[in-house]
N, C-alpha and C positions, 0 to 999 in steps of 0.2 A: 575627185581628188585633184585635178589638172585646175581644175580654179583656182585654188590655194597657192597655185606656182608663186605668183608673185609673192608669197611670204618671204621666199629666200633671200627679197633684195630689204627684208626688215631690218634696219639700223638697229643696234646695238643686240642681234642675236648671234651666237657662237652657232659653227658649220653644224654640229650637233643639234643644235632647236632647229635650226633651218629645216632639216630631217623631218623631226619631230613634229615642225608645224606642217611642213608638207603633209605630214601622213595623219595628222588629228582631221577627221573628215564628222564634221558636225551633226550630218545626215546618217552616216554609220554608228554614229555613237548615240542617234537618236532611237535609232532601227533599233540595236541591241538594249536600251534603256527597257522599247515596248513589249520586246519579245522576253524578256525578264517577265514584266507583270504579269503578262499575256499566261505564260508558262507556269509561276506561283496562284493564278488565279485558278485555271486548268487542275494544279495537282492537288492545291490542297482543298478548292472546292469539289473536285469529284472524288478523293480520299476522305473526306467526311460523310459526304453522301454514300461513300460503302459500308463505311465503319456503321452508318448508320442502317445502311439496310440489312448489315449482320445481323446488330443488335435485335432487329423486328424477326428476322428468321430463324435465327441460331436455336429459339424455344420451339421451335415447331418441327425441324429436321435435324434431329440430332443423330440421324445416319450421314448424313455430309458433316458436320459439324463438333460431334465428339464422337466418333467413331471407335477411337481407344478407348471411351466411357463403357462403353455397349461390349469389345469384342475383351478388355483385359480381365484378367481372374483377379480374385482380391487381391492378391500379393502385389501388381503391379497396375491396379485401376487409380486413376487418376478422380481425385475430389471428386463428391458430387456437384454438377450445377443444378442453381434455382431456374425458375421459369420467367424473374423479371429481366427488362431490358439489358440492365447491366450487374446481373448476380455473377458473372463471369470475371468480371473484373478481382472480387476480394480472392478466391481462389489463387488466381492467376499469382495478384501481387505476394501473397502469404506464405506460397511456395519454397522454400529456397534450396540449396544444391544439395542437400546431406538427406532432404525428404526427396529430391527426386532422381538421385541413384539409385534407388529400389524399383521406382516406377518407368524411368525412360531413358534409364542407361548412363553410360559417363560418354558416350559420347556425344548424346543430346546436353546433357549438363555442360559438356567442355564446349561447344557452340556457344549456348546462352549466357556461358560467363566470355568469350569471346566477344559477345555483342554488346555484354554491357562496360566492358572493358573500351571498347571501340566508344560508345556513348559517353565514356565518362572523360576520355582524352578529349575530344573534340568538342564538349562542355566547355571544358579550360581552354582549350584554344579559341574556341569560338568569344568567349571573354576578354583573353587577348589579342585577340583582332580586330572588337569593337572597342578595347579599353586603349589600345598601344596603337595598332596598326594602322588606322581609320583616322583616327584623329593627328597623326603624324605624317599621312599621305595627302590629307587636305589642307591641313597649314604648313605644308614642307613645299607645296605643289609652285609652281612658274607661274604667275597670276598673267605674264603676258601674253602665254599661250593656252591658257586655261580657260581663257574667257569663252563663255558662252556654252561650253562644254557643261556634261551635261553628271551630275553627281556620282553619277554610277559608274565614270568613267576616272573622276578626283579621287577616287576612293584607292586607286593603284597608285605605285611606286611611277607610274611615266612620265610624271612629270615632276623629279625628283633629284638634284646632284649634290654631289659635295659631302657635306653633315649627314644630312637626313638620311643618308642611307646607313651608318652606323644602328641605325632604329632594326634594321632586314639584318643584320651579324647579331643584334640581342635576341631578335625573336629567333630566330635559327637555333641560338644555344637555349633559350627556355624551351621551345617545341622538343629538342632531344634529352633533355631533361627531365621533363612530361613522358616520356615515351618511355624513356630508362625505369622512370620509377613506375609505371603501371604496370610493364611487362616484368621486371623483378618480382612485383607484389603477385603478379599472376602466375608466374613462373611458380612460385611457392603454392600459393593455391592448386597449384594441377600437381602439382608433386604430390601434395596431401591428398588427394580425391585417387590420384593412380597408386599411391600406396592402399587404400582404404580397398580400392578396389581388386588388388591383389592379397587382400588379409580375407576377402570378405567371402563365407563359408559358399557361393556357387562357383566363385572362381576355383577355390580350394578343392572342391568334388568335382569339375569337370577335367575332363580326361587330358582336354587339349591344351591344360594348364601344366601335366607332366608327362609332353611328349615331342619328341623334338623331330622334326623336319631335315633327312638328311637326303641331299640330293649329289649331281656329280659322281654317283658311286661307280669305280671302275667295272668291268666286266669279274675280273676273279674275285669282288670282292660282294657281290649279288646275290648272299644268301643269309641267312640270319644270323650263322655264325662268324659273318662277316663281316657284319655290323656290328655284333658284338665286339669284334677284335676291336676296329676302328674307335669305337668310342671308349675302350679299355687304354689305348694310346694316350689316350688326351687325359684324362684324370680318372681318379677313384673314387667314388662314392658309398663303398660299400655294401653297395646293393647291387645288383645285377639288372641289368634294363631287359622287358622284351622287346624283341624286335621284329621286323617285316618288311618285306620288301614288294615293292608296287608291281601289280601285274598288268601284265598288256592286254588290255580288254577291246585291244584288235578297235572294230570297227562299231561295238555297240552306242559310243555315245551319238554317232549320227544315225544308227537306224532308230533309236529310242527318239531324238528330235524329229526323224522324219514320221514316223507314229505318229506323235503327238501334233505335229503339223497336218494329218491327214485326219484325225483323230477332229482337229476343229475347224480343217475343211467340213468333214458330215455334218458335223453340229449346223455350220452355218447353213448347208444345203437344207438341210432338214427342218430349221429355223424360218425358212425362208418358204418353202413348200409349202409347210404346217402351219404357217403363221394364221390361219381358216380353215381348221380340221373341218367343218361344214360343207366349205367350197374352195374344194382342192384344186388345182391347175389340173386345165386337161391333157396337160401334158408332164411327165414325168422330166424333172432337170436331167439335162444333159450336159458333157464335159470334154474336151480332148484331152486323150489318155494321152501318156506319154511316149516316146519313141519306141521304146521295150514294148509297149503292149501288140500281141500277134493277134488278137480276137478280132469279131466281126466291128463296124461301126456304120451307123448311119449321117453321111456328110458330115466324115470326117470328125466325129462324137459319137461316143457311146451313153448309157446309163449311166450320170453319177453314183448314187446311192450304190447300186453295186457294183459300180469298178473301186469307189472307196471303201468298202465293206471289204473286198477281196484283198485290197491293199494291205490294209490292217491287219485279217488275220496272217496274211505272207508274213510280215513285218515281224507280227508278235510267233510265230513259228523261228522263224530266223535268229530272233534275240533268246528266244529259247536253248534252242540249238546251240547258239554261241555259249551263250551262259554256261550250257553244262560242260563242257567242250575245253574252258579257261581251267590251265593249272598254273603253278608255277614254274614249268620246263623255260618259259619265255621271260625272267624277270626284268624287272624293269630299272634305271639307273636310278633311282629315289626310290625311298623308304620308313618307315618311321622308328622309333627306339622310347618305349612309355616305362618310367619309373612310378614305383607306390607312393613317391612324393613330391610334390610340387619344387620343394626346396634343391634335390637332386639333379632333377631336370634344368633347374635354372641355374644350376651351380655347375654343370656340364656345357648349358649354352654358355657362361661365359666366359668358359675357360676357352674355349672355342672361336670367342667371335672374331678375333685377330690370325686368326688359325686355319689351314683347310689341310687338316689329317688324312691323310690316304688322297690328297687333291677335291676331297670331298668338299662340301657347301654345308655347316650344322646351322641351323639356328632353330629357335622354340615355333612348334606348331603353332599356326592359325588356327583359329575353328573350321571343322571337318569343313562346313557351307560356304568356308570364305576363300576355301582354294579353287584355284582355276586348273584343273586335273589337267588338260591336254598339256598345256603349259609347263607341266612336271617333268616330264621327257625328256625336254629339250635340255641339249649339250649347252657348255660352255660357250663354245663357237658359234653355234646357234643363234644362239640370244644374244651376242656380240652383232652379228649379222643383222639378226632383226630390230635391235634399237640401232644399229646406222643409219637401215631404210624405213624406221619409223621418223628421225629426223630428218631423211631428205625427204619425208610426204610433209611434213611439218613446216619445210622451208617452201615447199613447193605452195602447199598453203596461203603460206602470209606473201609469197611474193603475186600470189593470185589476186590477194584481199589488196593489196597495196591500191590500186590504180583507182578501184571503186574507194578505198579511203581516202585518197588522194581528192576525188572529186568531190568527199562531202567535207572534207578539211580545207578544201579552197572554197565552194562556191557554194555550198549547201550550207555550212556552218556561218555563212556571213555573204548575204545575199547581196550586196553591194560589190564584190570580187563580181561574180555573174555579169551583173548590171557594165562594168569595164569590159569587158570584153563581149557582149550584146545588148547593143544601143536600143532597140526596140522592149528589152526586157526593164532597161533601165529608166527609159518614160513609161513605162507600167511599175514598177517599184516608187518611183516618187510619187505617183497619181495616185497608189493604193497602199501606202505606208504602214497604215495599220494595220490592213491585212495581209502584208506581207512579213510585218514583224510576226504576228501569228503563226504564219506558215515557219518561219525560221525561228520560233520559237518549242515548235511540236515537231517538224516533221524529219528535221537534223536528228535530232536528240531519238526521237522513235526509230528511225530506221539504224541508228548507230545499235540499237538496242535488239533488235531482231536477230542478229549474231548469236547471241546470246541462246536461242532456241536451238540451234545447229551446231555448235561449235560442239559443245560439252557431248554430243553423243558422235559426233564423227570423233574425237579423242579420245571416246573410251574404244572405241573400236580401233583405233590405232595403234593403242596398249595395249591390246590384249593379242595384237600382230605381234607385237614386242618383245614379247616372253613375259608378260610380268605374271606372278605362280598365286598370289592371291589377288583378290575383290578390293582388300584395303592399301594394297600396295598401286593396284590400277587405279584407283580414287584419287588416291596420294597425287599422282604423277597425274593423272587428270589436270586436277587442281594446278598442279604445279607448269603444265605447257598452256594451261588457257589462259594463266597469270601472266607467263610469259607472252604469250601472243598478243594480249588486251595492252600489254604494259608499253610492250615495242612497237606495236602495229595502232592501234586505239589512242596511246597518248604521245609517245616519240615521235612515230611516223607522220600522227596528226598533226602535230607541230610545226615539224620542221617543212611539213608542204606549205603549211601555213606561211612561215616566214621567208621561205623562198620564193613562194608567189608575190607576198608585200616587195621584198626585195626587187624583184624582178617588174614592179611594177612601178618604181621606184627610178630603178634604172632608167624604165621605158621613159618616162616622165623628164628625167635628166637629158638625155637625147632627144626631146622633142623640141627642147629649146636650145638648142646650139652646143652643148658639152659635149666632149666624144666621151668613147664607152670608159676608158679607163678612169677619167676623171669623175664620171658617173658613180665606178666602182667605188672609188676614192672617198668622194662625199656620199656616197648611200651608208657607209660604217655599220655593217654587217652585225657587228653585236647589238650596238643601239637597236637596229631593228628587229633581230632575233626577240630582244627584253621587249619592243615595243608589241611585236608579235604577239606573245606569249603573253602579254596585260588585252590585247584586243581581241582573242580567242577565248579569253577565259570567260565572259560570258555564255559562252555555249556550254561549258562546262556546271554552272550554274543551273543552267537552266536542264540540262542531262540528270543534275543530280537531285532537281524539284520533281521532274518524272519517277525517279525513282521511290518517291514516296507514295504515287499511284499504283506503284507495280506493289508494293508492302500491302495496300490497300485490299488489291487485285486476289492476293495468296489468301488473306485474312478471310474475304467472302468465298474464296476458292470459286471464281465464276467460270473460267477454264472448263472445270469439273463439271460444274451444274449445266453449262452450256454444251459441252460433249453428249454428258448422257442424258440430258433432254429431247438433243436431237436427235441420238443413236434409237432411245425408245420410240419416237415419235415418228419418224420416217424410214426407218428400217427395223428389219427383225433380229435383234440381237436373240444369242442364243442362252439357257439356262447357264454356262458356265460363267458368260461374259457380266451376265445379271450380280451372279457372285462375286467375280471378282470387280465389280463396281464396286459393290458394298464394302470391299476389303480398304484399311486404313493407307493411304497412302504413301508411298517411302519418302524419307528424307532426300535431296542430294545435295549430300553436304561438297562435293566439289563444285559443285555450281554456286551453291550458296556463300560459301569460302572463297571463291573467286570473286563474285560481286563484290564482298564487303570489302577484301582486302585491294581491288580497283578502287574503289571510291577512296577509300584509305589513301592510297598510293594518288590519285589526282589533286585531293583536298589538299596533300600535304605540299605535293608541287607548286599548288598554286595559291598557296598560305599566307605567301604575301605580294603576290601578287592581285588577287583578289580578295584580299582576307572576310569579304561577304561570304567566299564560298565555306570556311569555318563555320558556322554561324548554320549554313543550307545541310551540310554533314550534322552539324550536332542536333538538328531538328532531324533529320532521317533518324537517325539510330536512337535517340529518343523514343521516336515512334514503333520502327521495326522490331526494339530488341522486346517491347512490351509484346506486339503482335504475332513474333514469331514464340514466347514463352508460350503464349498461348494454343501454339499451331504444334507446337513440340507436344506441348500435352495433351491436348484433346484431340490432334487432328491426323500428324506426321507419327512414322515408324522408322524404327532404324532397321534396314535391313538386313547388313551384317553387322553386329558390334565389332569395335576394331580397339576400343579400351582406352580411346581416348589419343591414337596414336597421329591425330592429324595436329594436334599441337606444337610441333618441334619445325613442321612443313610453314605454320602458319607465324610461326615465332621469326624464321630466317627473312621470308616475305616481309614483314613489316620492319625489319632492321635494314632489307633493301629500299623500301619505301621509305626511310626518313633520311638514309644517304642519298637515295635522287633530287630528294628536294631539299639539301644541303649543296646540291650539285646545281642545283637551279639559281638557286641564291645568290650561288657564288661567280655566275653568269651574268646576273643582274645586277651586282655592285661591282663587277670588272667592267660595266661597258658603260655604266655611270660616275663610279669612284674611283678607286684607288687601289694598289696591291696589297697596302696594308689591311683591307678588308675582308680580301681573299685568306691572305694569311690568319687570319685570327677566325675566319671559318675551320681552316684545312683541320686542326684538332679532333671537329667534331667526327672526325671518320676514324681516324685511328681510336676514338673513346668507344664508338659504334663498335667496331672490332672486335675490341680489348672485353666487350660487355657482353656478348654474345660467347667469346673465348669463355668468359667465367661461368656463365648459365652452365653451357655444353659440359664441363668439366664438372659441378659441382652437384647439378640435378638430372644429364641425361639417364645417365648410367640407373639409378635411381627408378628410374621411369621405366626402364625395362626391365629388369631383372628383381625377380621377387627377394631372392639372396645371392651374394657374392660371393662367400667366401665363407669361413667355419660357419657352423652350425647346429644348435642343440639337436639333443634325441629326442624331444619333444615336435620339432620343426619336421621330422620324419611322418608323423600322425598325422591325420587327416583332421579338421577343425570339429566334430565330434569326438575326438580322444580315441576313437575305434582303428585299430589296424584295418586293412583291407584284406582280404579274403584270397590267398593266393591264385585260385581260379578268375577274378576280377580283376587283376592287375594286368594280365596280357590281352587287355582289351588293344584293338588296332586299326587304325583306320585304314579303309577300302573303298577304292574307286565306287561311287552312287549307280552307274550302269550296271554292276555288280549284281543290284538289287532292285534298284527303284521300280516302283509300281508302276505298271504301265495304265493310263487312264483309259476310262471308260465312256464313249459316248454317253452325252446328257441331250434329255428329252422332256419337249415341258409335259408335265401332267394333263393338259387339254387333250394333246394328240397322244393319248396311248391307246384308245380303241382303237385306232387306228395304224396303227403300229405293224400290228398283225395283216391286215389288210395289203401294205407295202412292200411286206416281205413274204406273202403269202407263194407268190412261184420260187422262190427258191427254197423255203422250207418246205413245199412238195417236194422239192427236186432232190431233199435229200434225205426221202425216207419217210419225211414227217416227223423225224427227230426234233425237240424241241432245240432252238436256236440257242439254250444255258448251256451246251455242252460244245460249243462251238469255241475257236481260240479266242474271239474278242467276248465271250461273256464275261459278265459279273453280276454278282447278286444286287440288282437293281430296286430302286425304293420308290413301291406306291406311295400311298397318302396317307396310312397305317403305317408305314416301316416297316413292312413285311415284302421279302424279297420275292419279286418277278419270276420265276424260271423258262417264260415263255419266251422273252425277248433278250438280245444281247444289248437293253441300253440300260441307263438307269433315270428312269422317270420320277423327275423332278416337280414337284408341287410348286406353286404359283410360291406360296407361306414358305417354304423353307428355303428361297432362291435368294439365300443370304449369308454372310462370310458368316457370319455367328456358327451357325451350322455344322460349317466344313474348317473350323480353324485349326483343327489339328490333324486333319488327313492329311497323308504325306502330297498329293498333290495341290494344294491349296496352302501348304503349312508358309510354304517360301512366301506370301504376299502378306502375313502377317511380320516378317520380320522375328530378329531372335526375340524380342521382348514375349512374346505370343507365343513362344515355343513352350510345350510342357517336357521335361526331360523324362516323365514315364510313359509318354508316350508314340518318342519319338526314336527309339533304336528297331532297328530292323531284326527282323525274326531269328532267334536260335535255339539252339535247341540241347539243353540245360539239365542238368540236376537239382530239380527243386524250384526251374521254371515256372512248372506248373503243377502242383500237386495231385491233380486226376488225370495227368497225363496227357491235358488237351491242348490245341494252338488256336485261340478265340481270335477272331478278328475284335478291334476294337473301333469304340466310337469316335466318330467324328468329334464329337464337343468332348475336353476334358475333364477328369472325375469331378472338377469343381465345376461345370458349365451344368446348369439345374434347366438347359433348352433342351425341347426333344429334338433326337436328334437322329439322323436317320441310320440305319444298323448296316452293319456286315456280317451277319451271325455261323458264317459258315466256318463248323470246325474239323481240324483233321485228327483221329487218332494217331498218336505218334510211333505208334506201334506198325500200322498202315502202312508208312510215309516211306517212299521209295523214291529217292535223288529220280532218277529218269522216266515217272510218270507222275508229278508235281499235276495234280489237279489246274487247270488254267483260272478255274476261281480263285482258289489260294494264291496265287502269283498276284492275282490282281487285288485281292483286300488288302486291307493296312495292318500294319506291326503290331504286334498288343506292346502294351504295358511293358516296361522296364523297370531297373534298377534307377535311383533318383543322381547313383553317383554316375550317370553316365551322360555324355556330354549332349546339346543341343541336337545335333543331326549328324547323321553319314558314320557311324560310329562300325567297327568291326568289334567281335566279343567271342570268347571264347572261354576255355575253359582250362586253366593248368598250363605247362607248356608241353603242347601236342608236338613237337619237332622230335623225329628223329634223330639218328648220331649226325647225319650227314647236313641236319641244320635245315630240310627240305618239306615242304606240306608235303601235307596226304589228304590229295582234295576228297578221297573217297573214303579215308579212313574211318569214318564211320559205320562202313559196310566190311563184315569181315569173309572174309572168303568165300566160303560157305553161302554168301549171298542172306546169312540171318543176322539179324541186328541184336545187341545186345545193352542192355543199362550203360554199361560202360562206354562202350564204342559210341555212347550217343554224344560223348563229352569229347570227340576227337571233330568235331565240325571244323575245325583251322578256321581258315579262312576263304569260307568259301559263299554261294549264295546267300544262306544263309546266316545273318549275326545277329549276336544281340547283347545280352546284359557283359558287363565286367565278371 
């Protein structure tokens, strides 16, 4: 750069070019030309070579590959595919949104119209950037200081004053133009897809569609008839809601995770033992116990197998205990309030939502699976608390990431910075040009990218510090602080280090030749170099967002995955559970993936005219991705919780901040070249931004949330079958999942089950010679028949059935299919009913549902209910799965009951089912409340 000094004494150049030529450094702009190719040669030739190595695999493992093909029931299975190269494609393209609501939800729908919404803006602008911007930055350009320079560098506004910049105030107002009008037309599209979605007869029948979410509830006002009052305050619907109020289930949700934690400690021990039932270790594994443990140990360890064995049953004795133990003496400040019709409950939340009656919180239930229960508790003050110190961990954060951004925004991102200030680096960069542009074409751009792995999961755990009470609200807000973090820290940050290094380097450069500092200051003209900045970073940006088409690449052949559990099976002994849930279809995350697109979004548009190549590099990504991820949404990705489409409004406000940043950009780049009349005739387009986003909100939110507002026929009372509800069915209610949830069963492969006996042969001496089924961790375990075990407390897993297909509707396996995979008659928790069961029995049910034609392995153990005595619950029964349900009952976690079981005083009777006398009666069986036991509506 110091070579160029003598440009400044160029006759007939303004103090401005002077700048300018100093800082055009012919070698930097050669570096970044090579690291361009270098980087499009890199992505799109090793992005075809995966596309292609899909094509050759995708027919052969269609357990990686359409995994939704294989696990969904007809209702929601996805096309079949052919076996040629590319029979995947007509599929894919033929789809469109109104056939794949039925099959992958509105939330996967509301993405994929997101991506190609994204694709079709930056089509158009990419158009206008090769058509308008490109050719007005090359013949607008300085030809005196142009020269020699290298195209890819003529293609920006830097060498540009006066006129020509008029061209950067028209594209500004067509890009918000563009943007106005895609987002209106999609604005209306999701309104019609989330109406369609609220008419459409599962929303209709599920519970958590007419039940509202009341938290904040005072101390006096903690019992049903107090909820009742509350919600009689606010409006009238004419029907009367049930209601309930949340119990304090104490400390079970961490001794059930600590279970299931020791639960697949055994597994692995035992995985790993048994991996050569032939030729077993001569020594049995060992472990140190914990500080609690008083038993003997040899060097400071004892027996794995049974200090975890022991573990377990303590565990599942404790949660027993607890379980029976919960009444409602201790209620809890949330609760819920379920009407017999959708229209009621929505028409109560909105009278509400401006509103907090009795100081309460109303608004419409989540699904039962997408609430984060501990999170329910918490006070007002609480959760004020905890989002403070979620944003100062947040700040704390990005001021950490700062120093490391700093250095790849100075030196990493434009290897020539480096080269200045280490002379020895800088005669190896000129010696090795090409392979330096390489390096600074990949290894910038990759390790910016690496973030990206870490971030999204330290910020859901940050959220859920925070108070947030559901799954889609923590998403939400996911989404919403990595956007933030990537926007300030990733592209602000990156910058402005950027242009204070040039700056500063600038100055140095003024000072070495006889100028003091202020006059330094003077002629270095701070804006100029910010704009010139910002046009000589923008190739890393370019070259960041050609990677990103290898990472589209990367998801499409899912190598991650095949590379994980290649080596998990190959070098270590994974255990039957872990086998399964390989095979389970993988979740979406939509925060992570909502964050990418809308970054790339938010950079392209910043640097739109300043590099308007980079238009052109975006509208080839989402081209590519939106086709590749239709295809991943179908055959590959699961939703885990459905959330009905609610990240649209999050995703809507982000990109109206995205096209004001780089309104803001713009308008920096023709103050430090033009004129204020160019500034001015920008400023519009923010108040138009405003004014357009004001109208959305007013005309469609409301809309999108609430199924009715206001009057309503008597028809709108009925359920979309025309059938009232059955007055025992409508006080259906949801209950804490530790309440009930099954506690899992060690799994054991089918090779080592002769052996089985042999491992645990001294302690089933030691206790009688009682068989080990009647002990607290048994369960009816599954030979290779499907005929249950009673000798051993595992459940012995065949080689052939160590697959999600299998287990997709066991409540411990259900959560990895996601809601789409959910069967609604198989997924309510046990109660105990009039007309439940016609012979008066409680079946366990199968794993695979009625429509799943795989065998599948049984839990046949049943109880007469005549028998069944609340405080000697068989521990098999605790441990099989829920039968069969009603279909109007919701996805999971549901409470059910029967009529309304409340007393005058508004208060359960967790026993009432037992009357005095200690004899049960037909009747008394319909008094279950709310208690372990739930199930149908």
């Amino acid at each position: 750069m110091s070579a160029t000094i003598h440009s400044r004494q160029d006759d007939g150049l303004s103090p401005s070019e002077q700048v300018l030529k100093l800082m055009s450094n012919p070698f930097q702009a050669s570096l970044q030309t090579n690291a361009f190719w270098a980087s499009l040669a890199t992505s799109l030739g090793v992005s075809a070579g995966l596309a292609l190595l899909f094509c050759f695999i995708r027919p052969r493992h269609a357990l990686v590959y359409a995994p939704r093909l294989k696990n969904s029931d007809k209702e929601h299975a996805p096309p079949p595919l052919g076996k040629g190269l590319f029979s995947w494609i007509k599929p894919v393209s033929k789809a469109n949104d109104e056939f794949l609501m039925d099959k992958i939800g509105l939330d996967a729908v509301l993405f994929l119209r997101f991506t190609r919404m994204l694709r079709n803006i930056f089509l158009i602008l990419g158009l206008l950037g090769i058509c308008v911007m490109i050719p007005v930055n090359i013949t607008m350009s300085n030809k005196s200081i142009t020269e020699g320079l290298s195209a890819f560098s003529i293609m920006t506004p830097l060498y540009i004053w006066g006129r020509g910049l008029w061209a950067q105030v028209v594209v500004a107002w067509l890009i918000d133009l563009v943007v106005i009008y895609f987002l209106w037309h999609n604005y209306r599209r999701v309104h019609r897809l989330r109406r369609a979605y609220l008419e459409s007869p599962d929303y209709q029948k599920s519970l958590h569609a007419r039940t509202l979410l009341i938290r904040d509830i005072s101390p006096k006002d903690r019992t049903n008839e107090g909820l009742a009052r509350i919600l009689n305050e606010t409006t009238s619907t004419g029907t009367a809601a049930k209601t309930t109020i949340g119990r304090n289930v104490k400390v079970l949700p961490e001794l059930i995770e600590e279970h299931e934690e020791a639960v697949r400690e055994l597994e692995s021990i035992l995985a790993k033992y048994m991996k050569n039932p032939d030729r077993l270790p001569p020594n049995r594994p060992l472990m140190k116990p914990s500080g609690k443990y008083k038993g003997q140990t040899t060097g400071g360890k004892v027996d794995a197998i049974d200090l975890l064995t022991d573990r377990i049953r303590r565990l599942e004795n404790e949660i027993s205990d607890i379980r029976e133990r919960i009444d409602n003496r201790d209620p809890m400040p949330y609760g819920f309030a379920s009407w017999d019709s959708v229209a009621d409950a929505h028409k109560v939340a909105f009278a509400c939502r401006s509103k907090r009656p009795g100081h309460t919180k109303i608004r419409l239930a989540p699904r039962p699976n997408d609430l984060i229960w501990d999170n329910l508790k918490l006070s007002r003050s609480s959760r004020k608390r905890k989002r403070f110190m979620n944003a100062v961990w947040i700040t704390v954060l990005t001021i950490l990431w700062t120093p490391i951004n700093a250095g790849i925004a100075v030196f990493l991102s434009n290897l020539s910075n480096l080269g200045l200030v280490w002379k020895d680096f800088d005669t190896q960069l000129k010696a090795h040009k090409t392979w330096w542009a390489v390096v600074q074409g990949i290894a910038a751009p990759a390790l910016t990218s690496l973030v990206y792995l870490v971030l999204p999961s330290v910020f859901r755990r940050l959220q859920i510090r925070a108070g947030d009470v559901t799954k889609t609200d923590r998403e939400r807000h996911v989404l919403r602080n990595l956007y933030s973090f990537f926007t300030l820290n990733n592209l602000i940050v990156f910058s402005i280090f950027s242009a204070v290094w040039q700056y500063v380097t600038i100055v140095i450069d003024f000072n070495d030749h006889g100028d003091d500092t202020w006059t330094a200051l003077r002629k270095g003209n701070f804006f100029l170099i910010v704009t010139t900045t910002l046009c000589q970073v923008s190739p890393f940006w370019v070259t960041w967002l050609l990677q990103r088409n290898l990472g589209a690449a990367i998801d499409l052949a899912q190598l991650w995955q095949l590379a994980y559990v290649w080596f998990a099976r190959t070098f270590m002994a994974p255990t039957p559970r872990q086998n399964i849930e390989w095979t389970a279809p993988p979740s979406f995350e939509y925060a992570s993936y909502y964050n990418y697109f809308l970054f790339y979004t938010t950079v392209a548009l910043c640097y739109s005219t300043l590099q308007p190549i980079i238009l052109v590099v975006t509208a080839l990504y989402f081209v590519i991705d939106a086709f590749m991820k239709k295809y991943l949404l179908m055959y590959v990705f699961v939703t885990k919780t459905e959330s009905g489409g609610q990240f649209w409004v999050t995703i809507f406000n982000r990109i109206i901040f995205a096209v004001m940043l780089s309104n803001f950009v713009i308008g920096v780049v023709v103050k430090a070249r033009g004129e204020w009349s160019m500034v001015i005739a920008i400023a519009p387009l923010f108040i138009i931004m405003v004014l357009f986003k004001w109208y959305c909100m007013k005309t469609f939110d409301l809309d999108l949330k609430y199924y009715v507002r206001q009057g309503m026929h008597d028809m709108e009372r009925l359920p979309t079958d025309g059938k009232a509800h059955r007055v025992e069915k409508i006080s259906s209610k949801f209950g804490h999942p530790a309440l009930y949830k099954p506690l899992i069963t060690p799994m054991v492969h089918a090779r080592a089950k002769n052996i089985l006996a042999e491992i645990y042969r001294g302690r089933l001496n030691s206790e009688g010679g009682q068989s080990m089924a009647v002990s607290d961790i048994a369960m009816q375990p599954m030979s290779q028949s499907g005929a249950p075990d009673q000798d051993l407390p595992f459940e012995v897993v065949p080689e052939a059935q160590q697959d999600f297909s299998y287990y997709k509707n066991r409540s411990d396996f259900k959560e990895e299919g996601g809601d789409m995979f959910t069967d609604s008659r198989s997924t309510t928790p046990v109660s105990f009913m009039a007309g439940g069961a016609k012979d008066g029995l409680l079946s366990g049910s199968t794993p695979g549902s009625s429509r799943d034609t795989s065998p599948a392995p049984q839990h046949p153990r049943a109880i007469a209910r005549k028998d069944y005595n609340h405080s000697h619950v068989p521990p098999q029964f605790l441990r099989s799965q829920p039968p069969t349900s009603d279909p109007y009952d919701d996805r999971a976690n549901l409470l059910a009951g029967v009529g309304d079981i409340r007393p005058t005083n508004g208060e359960f009777m967790p026993n009432a089912y037992r009357d005095t006398s200690g004899t049960n009666t037909p009747g008394d069986e319909l008094n279950s409340g709310y208690d372990y036991f739930r199930g149908r509506k």
